[in-house]
C-alpha positions as CSV (number, residue, x, y, z in Angstrom):
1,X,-31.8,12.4,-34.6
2,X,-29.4,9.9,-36.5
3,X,-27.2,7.1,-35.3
4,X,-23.9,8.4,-34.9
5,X,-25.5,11.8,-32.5
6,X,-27.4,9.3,-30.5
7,X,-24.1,7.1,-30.2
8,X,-21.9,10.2,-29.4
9,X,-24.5,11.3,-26.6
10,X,-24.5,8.0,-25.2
11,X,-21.0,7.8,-24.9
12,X,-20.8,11.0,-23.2
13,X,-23.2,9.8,-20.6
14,X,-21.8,6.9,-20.0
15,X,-18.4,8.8,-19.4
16,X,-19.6,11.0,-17.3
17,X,-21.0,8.5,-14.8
18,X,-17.9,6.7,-15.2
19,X,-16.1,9.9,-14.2
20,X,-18.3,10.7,-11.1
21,X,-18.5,7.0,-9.8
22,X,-14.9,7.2,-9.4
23,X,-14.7,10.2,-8.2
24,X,-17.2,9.2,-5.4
25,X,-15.0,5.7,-5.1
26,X,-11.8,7.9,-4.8
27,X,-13.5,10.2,-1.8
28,X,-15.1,7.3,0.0
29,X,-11.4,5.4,-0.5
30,X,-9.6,8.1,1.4
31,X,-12.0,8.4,4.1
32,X,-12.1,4.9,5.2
33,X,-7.8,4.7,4.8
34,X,-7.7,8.5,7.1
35,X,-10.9,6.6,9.3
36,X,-8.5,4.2,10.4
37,X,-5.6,5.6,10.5
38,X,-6.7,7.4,13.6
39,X,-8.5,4.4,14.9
40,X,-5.3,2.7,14.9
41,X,-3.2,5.8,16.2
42,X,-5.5,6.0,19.5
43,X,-5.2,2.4,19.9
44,X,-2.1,2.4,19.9
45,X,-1.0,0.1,16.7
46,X,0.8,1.6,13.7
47,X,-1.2,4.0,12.1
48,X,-0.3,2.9,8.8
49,X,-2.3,-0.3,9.0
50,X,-4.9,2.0,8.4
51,X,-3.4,1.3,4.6
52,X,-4.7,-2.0,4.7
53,X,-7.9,-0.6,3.5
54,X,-6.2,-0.4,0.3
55,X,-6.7,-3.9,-0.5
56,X,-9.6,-4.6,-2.6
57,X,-12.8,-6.4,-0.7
58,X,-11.1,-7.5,2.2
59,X,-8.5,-4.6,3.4
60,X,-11.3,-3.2,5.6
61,X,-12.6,-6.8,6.9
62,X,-8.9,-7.4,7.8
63,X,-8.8,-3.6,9.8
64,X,-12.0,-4.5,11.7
65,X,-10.6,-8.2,12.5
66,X,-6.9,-6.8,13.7
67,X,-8.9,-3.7,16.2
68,X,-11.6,-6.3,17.8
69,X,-9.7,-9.5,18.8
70,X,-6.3,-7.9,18.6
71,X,-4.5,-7.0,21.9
72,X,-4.4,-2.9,21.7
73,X,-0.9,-2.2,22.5
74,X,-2.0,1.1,24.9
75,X,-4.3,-1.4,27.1
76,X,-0.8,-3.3,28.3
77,X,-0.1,-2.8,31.4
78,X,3.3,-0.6,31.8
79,X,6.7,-2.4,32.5
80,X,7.6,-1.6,35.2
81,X,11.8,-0.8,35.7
82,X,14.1,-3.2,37.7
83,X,14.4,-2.7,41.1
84,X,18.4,-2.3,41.2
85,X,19.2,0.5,43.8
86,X,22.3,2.1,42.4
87,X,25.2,1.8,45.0
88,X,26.9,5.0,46.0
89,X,30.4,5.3,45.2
């Protein structure tokens, strides 16, 4: 075998690990973005801050640090109305 086929199959290899490692970065990407997009839906923040995850590194730190010392919006307690009694006319 000469240079130049050993080059070209090389190459090819490297591409297609190239390919398939982003492939696999692409899946696990979407699944931590849809992952908490519910997280943040049930607790009851805007489910696009599940984008954050977007963020290279940190996005998903940031999630984690927003859902566990972060006041969850659906524990509130409810307001309640004003007590105005209407007046009959």
């Amino acid at each position: 075998m000469d240079n130049d086929s050993s080059n070209a199959i090389a190459s090819a290899m490297a591409g297609g690990f190239l390919l398939t490692f982003l492939v696999i970065g692409l899946a696990v990407t979407v699944l931590f973005v849809w992952l908490f997009w519910r997280v943040f839906a049930k607790a009851g923040y805007n489910p696009a801050l599940g984008l954050l995850c977007l963020i290279p590194s940190v996005g998903w730190i940031v999630c984690m640090i927003i859902l566990a010392f972060g006041t969850w919006p659906n524990e509130r307690p409810p307001v309640m109305a004003s007590a105005v009694t209407p007046t009959p006319v």
